[in-house]
KEGUGU-822599 format. One record per residue (C-alpha): residue number from 0; residue in three letters; x, y, z. Coordinates in steps of 0.25 Angstrom, whole numbers, plus 5000, padded with zeros to 4 digits. Example, Ala and Ser with C-alpha at 12.3 -4.5 7.8 and 13.67 -1.06 7.14 Angstrom:
[0 'ala' [5049 4982 5031]]
[1 'ser' [5055 4996 5029]]
% end
This chain:
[0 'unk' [5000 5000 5000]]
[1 'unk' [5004 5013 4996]]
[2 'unk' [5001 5025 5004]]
[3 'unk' [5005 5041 5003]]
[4 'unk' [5005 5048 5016]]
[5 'unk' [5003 5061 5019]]
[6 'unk' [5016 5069 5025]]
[7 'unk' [5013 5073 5040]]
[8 'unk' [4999 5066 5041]]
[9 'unk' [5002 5051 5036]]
[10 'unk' [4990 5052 5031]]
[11 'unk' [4986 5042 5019]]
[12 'unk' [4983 5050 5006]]
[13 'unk' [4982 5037 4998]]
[14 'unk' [4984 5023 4998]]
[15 'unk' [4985 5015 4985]]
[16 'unk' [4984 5001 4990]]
[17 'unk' [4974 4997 4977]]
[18 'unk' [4983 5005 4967]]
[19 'unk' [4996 4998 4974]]
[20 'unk' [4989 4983 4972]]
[21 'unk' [4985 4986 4956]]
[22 'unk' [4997 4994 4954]]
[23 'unk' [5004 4980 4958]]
[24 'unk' [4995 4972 4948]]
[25 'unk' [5002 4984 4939]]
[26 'unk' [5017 4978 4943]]
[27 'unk' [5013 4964 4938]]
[28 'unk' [5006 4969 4924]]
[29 'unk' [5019 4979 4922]]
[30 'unk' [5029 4967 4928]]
[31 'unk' [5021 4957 4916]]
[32 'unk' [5021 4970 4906]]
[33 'unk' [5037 4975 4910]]
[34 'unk' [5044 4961 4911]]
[35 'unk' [5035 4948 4908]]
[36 'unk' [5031 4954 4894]]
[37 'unk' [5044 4956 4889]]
[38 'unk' [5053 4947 4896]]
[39 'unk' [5045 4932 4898]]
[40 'unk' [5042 4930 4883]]
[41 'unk' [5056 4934 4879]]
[42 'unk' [5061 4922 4891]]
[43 'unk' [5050 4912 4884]]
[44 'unk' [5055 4913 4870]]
[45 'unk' [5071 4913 4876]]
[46 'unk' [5065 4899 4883]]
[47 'unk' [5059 4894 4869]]
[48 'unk' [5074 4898 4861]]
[49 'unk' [5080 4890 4874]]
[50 'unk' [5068 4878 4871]]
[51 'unk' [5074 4879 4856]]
[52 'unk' [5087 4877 4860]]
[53 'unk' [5086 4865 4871]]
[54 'unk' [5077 4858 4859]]
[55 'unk' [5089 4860 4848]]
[56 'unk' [5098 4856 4860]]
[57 'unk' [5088 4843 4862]]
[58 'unk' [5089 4840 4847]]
[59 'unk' [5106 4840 4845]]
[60 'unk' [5107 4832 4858]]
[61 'unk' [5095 4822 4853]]
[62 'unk' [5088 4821 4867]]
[63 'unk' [5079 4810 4871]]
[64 'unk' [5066 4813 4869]]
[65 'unk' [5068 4825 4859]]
[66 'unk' [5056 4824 4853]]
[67 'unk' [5050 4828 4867]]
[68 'unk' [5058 4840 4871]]
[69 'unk' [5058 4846 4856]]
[70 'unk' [5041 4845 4858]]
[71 'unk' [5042 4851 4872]]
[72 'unk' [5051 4863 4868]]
[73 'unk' [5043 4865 4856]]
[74 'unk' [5030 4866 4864]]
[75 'unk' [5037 4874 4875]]
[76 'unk' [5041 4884 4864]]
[77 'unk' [5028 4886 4859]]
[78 'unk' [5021 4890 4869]]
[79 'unk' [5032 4898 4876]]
[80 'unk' [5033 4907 4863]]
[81 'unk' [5018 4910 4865]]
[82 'unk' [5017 4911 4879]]
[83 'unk' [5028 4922 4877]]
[84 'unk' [5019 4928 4865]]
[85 'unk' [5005 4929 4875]]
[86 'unk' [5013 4931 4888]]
[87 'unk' [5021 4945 4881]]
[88 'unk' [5007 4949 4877]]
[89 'unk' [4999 4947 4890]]
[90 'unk' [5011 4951 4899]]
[91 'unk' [5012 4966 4891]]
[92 'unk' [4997 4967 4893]]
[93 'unk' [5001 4966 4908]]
[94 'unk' [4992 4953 4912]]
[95 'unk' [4998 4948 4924]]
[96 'unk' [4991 4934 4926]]
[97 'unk' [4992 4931 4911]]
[98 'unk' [5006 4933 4909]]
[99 'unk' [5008 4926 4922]]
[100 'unk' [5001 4913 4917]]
[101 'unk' [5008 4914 4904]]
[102 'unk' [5021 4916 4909]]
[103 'unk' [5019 4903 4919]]
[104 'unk' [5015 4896 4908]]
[105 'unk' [5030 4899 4900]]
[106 'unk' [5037 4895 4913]]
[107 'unk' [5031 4882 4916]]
[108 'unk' [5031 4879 4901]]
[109 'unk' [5046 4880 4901]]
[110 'unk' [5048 4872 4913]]
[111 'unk' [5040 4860 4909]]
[112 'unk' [5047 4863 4896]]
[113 'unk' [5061 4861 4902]]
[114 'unk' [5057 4849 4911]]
[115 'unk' [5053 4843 4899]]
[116 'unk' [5061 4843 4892]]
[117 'unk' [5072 4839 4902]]
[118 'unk' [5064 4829 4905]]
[119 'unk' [5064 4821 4890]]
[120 'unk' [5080 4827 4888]]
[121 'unk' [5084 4820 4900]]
[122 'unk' [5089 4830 4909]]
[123 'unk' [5076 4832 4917]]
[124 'unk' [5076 4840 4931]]
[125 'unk' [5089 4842 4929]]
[126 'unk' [5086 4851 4915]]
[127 'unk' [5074 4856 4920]]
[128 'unk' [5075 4862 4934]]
[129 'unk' [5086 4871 4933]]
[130 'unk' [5079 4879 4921]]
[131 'unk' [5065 4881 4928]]
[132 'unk' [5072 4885 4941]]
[133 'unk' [5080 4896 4932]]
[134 'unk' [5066 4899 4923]]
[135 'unk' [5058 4899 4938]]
[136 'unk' [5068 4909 4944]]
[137 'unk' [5069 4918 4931]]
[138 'unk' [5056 4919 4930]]
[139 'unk' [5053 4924 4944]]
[140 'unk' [5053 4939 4941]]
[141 'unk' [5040 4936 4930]]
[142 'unk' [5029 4933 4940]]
[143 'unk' [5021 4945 4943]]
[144 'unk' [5011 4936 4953]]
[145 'unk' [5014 4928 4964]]
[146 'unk' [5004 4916 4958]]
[147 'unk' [5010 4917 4945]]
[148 'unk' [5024 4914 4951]]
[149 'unk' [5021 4902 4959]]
[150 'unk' [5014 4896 4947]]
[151 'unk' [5026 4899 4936]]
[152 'unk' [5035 4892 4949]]
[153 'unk' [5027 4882 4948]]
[154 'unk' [5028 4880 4934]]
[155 'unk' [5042 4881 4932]]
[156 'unk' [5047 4873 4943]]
[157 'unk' [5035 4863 4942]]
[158 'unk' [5040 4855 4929]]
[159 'unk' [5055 4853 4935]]
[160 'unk' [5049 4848 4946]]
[161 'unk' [5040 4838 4941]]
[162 'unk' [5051 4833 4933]]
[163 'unk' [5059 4832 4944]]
[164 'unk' [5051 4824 4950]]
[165 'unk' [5045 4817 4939]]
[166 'unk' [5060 4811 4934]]
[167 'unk' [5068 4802 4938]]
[168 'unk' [5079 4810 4944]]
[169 'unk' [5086 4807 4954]]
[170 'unk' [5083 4812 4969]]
[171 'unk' [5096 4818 4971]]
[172 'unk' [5092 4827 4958]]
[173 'unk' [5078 4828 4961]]
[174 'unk' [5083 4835 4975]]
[175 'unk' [5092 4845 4970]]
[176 'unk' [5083 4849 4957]]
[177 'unk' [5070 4851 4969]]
[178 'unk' [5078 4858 4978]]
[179 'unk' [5083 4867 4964]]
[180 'unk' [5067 4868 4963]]
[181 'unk' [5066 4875 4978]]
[182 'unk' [5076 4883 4976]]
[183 'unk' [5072 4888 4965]]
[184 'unk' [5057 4891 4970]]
[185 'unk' [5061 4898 4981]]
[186 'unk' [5071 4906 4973]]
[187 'unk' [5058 4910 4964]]
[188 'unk' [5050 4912 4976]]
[189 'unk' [5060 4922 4982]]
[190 'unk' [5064 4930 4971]]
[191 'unk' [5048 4930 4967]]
[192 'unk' [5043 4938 4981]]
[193 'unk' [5060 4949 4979]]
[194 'unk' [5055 4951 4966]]
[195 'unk' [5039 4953 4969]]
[196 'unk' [5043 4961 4981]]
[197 'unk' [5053 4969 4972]]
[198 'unk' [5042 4973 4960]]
[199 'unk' [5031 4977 4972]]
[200 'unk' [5040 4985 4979]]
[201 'unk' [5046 4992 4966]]
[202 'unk' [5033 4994 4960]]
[203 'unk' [5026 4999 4973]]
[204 'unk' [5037 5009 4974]]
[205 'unk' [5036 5013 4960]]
[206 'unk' [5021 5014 4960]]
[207 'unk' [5022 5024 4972]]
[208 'unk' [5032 5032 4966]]
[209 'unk' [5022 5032 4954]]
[210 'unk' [5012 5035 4963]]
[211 'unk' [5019 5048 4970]]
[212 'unk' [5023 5053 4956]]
[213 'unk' [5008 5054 4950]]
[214 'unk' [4999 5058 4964]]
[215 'unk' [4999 5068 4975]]
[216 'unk' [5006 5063 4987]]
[217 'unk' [4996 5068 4996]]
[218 'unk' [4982 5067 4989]]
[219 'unk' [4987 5054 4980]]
[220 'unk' [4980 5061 4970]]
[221 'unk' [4987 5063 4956]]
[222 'unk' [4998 5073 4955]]
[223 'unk' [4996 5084 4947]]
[224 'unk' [5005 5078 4935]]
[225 'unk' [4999 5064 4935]]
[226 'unk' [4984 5071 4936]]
[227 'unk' [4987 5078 4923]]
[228 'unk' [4993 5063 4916]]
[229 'unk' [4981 5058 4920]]
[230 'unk' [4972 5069 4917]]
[231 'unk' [4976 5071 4906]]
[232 'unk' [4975 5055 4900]]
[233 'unk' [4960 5055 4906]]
[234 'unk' [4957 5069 4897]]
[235 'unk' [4963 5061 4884]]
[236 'unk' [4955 5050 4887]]
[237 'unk' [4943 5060 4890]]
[238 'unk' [4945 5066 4878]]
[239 'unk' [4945 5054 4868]]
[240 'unk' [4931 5049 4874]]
[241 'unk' [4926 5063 4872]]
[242 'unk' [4922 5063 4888]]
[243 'unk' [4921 5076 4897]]
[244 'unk' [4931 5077 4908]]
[245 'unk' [4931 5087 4921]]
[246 'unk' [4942 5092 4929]]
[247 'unk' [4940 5096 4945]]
[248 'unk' [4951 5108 4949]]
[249 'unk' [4949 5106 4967]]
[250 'unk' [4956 5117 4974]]
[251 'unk' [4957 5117 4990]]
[252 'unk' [4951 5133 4993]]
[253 'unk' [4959 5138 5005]]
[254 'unk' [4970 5126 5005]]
[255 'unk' [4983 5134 5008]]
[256 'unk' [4977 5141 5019]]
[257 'unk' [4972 5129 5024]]
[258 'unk' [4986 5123 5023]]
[259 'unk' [4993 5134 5028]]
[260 'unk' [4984 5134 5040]]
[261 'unk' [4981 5122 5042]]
[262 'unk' [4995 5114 5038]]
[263 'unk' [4998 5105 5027]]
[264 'unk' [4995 5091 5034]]
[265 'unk' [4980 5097 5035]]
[266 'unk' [4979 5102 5020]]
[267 'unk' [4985 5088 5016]]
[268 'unk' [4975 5082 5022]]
[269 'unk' [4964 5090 5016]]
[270 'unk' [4971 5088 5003]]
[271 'unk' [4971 5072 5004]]
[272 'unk' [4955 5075 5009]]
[273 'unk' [4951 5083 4997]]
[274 'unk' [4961 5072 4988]]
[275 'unk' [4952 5061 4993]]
[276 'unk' [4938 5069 4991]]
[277 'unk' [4943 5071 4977]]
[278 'unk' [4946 5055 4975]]
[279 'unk' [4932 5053 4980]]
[280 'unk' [4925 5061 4972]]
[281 'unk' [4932 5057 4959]]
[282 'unk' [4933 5042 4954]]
[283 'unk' [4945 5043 4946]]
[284 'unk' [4959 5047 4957]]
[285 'unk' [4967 5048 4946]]
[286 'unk' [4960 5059 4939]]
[287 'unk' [4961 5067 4954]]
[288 'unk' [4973 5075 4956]]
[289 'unk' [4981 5085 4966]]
[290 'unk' [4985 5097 4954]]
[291 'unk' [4992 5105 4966]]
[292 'unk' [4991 5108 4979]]
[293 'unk' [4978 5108 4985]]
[294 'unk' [4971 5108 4970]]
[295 'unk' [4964 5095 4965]]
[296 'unk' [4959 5091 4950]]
[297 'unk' [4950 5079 4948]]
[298 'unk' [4946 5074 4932]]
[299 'unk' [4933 5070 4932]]
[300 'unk' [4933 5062 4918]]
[301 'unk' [4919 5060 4910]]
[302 'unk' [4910 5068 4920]]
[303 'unk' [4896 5068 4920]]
[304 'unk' [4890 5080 4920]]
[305 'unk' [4891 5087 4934]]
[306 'unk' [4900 5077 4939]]
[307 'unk' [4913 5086 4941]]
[308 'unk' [4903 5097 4948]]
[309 'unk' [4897 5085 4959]]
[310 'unk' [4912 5079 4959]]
[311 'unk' [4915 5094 4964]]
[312 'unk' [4904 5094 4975]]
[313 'unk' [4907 5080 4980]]
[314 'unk' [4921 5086 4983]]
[315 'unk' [4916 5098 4989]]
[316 'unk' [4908 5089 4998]]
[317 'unk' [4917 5078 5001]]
[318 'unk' [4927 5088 5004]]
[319 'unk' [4917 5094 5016]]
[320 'unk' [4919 5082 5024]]
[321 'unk' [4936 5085 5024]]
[322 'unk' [4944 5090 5035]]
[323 'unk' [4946 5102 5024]]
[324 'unk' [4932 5106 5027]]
[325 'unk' [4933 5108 5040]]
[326 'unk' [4946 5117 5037]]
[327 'unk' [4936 5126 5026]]
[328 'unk' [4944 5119 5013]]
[329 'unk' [4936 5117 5002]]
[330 'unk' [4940 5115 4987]]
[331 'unk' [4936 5123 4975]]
[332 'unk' [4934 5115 4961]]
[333 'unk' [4936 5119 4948]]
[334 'unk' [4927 5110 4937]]
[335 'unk' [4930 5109 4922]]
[336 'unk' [4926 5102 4910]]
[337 'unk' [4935 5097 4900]]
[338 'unk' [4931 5103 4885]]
[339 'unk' [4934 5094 4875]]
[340 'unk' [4949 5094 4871]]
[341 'unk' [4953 5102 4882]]
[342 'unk' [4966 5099 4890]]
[343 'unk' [4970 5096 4902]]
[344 'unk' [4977 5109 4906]]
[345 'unk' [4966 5117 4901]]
[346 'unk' [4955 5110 4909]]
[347 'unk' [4965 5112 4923]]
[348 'unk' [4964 5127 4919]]
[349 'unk' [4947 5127 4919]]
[350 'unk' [4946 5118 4932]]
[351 'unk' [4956 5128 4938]]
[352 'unk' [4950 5140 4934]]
[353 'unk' [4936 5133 4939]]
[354 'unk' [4942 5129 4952]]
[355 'unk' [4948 5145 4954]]
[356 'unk' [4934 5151 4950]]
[357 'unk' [4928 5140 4961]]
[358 'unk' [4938 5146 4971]]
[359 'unk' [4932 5160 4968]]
[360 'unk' [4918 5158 4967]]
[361 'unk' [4919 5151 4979]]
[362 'unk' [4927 5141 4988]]
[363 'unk' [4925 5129 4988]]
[364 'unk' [4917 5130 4975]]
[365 'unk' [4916 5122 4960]]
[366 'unk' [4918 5131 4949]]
[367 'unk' [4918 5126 4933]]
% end
């Protein structure tokens, strides 16, 4: 859980434990998009050139049972070169679960693969094991969820293992190729949970840096800079569907004094009071911002008619049942209507004005 405290007061602004827990579902689509897409289908068609090459191999040496290892290899080719074409695909679409199953499928493929194949060339465990402990621990970093890495575990070691014990070996051999198998699980196991660890930590760090650079650290309202980013987008996508957008301009009438009066703990809080009016009276957060001081702007996007001028009277009444009442603070808004083609900065300009015409008029007014 992340959560922005306010200097002096330790009082919670914001906490973001819903955003944190999708944001996580983010790492593992941008882990399968960043490193599974590119990197795993390159790995399963160096496997098939290596599949080629223990088949040629298998051919000079004239192997018993050839016939077997040519048409295991074969098929193992096969349908490592089309999981590498469907995995690429789903993992550069970042689905998680998909590309997970895919990918166990290509692991357990090629282990069964080189247990069979040891299996018919005469060399068995002995062939076998080393090569799905190395494919077991390279593989470790791939496995976004927790489920997805115990099954690929299984998958990989599970084939060796059944030959192991399937074979006629002897115990000596089938001691020291089990313990190779422990070993090699619990070297999985420990660098699955570092390098798990690692990523949340990284991307939690990274996500609140994120967060600190694009919202006001008191309000965790957008900053002024990734209001306008924002803004701006939603007024494009307006702007295509022909729909009718509105812009609030909140000021706080008196704040200074009050802040001067009354110290900065107390206007931060009505700040964080008024910030939290404003997220309730609007369904979209995002579209909320601090522009500066103690001065607010909310996008109201396809409004019905009326809707900005009852939003504007829900906030004058919410904000009746503040602290900042008590303390004579109300707000003054400023209301205006996007005309077609009209920019951003220019619709800024008229909410502003509206807001200064509101403070004239009369505090604690609405004003178009």
């Amino acid at each position: 859980m992340i959560q922005i405290l306010v200097n002096g007061d330790n009082q919670i602004a914001t906490t973001r434990s819903a955003q944190v827990a999708r944001s996580i579902e983010d790492l593992r689509a941008d882990r399968v998009k960043t490193y599974v897409a590119p990197i795993i289908p390159i790995a399963f068609l160096g496997i098939c050139v290596a599949f080629v090459l223990a088949g040629f191999v298998s051919w000079l040496r004239d192997r018993p049972n050839l016939g077997m290892i040519l048409l295991s290899l074969t098929i193992s080719i096969v349908v490592l070169l089309s999981l590498a074409v469907a995995l690429r695909r789903v993992a550069l679409q970042g689905r998680v679960d998909v590309t997970g199953w895919l990918g166990i499928t290509g692991v357990t493929v090629v282990a069964t693969t080189l247990s069979i194949t040891g299996h018919y060339n005469g060399n068995g465990v002995i062939q076998a094991m080393p090569y799905c402990s190395i494919l077991a621990v390279s593989s470790v970093f791939f496995w976004p969820r927790d489920w997805q890495f115990a099954v690929a575990m299984v998958g990989m070691m599970g084939p060796p293992i059944m030959l192991l014990y399937a074979g006629d070996e002897s115990r000596d051999i089938r001691f020291v190729f089990a313990q190779l198998a422990i070993y090699t699980v619990i070297t999985c196991i420990a660098l699955y949970f570092l390098m798990r660890y690692a990523n949340h930590k990284n991307f939690a760090l990274a996500l609140e840096v994120e967060f600190r650079a694009t919202h006001d650290g008191l309000t965790g309202l957008s900053n002024r800079a990734h209001w306008v980013d924002r803004a701006t987008e939603r007024l494009a996508a307006q702007e295509k569907g022909c729909q009718p957008c509105a812009l609030l301009f909140i000021d706080v009438d008196g704040f200074k004094r009050f802040n001067d009066g009354s110290g900065h703990v107390a206007g931060d809080r009505y700040l964080i009071e008024l910030a939290n009016v404003l997220k309730g009276a609007l369904d979209d957060a995002e579209l909320i911002g601090r522009f500066g001081g103690d001065e607010f702007v909310a996008l109201l996007a396809n409004p019905a008619s009326g809707q900005a001028e009852a939003i504007a009277a829900n906030i004058h009444k919410a904000l009746k049942h503040t602290e900042g009442e008590e303390a004579g603070l109300t707000v003054s808004i400023g209301i205006a209507y996007r005309s077609p083609a009209e920019t951003l900065d220019h619709l800024i300009l008229r909410a502003d004005a509206a807001m200064f015409a509101a403070k004239a008029s009369d505090m604690n007014a609405v004003s178009m």
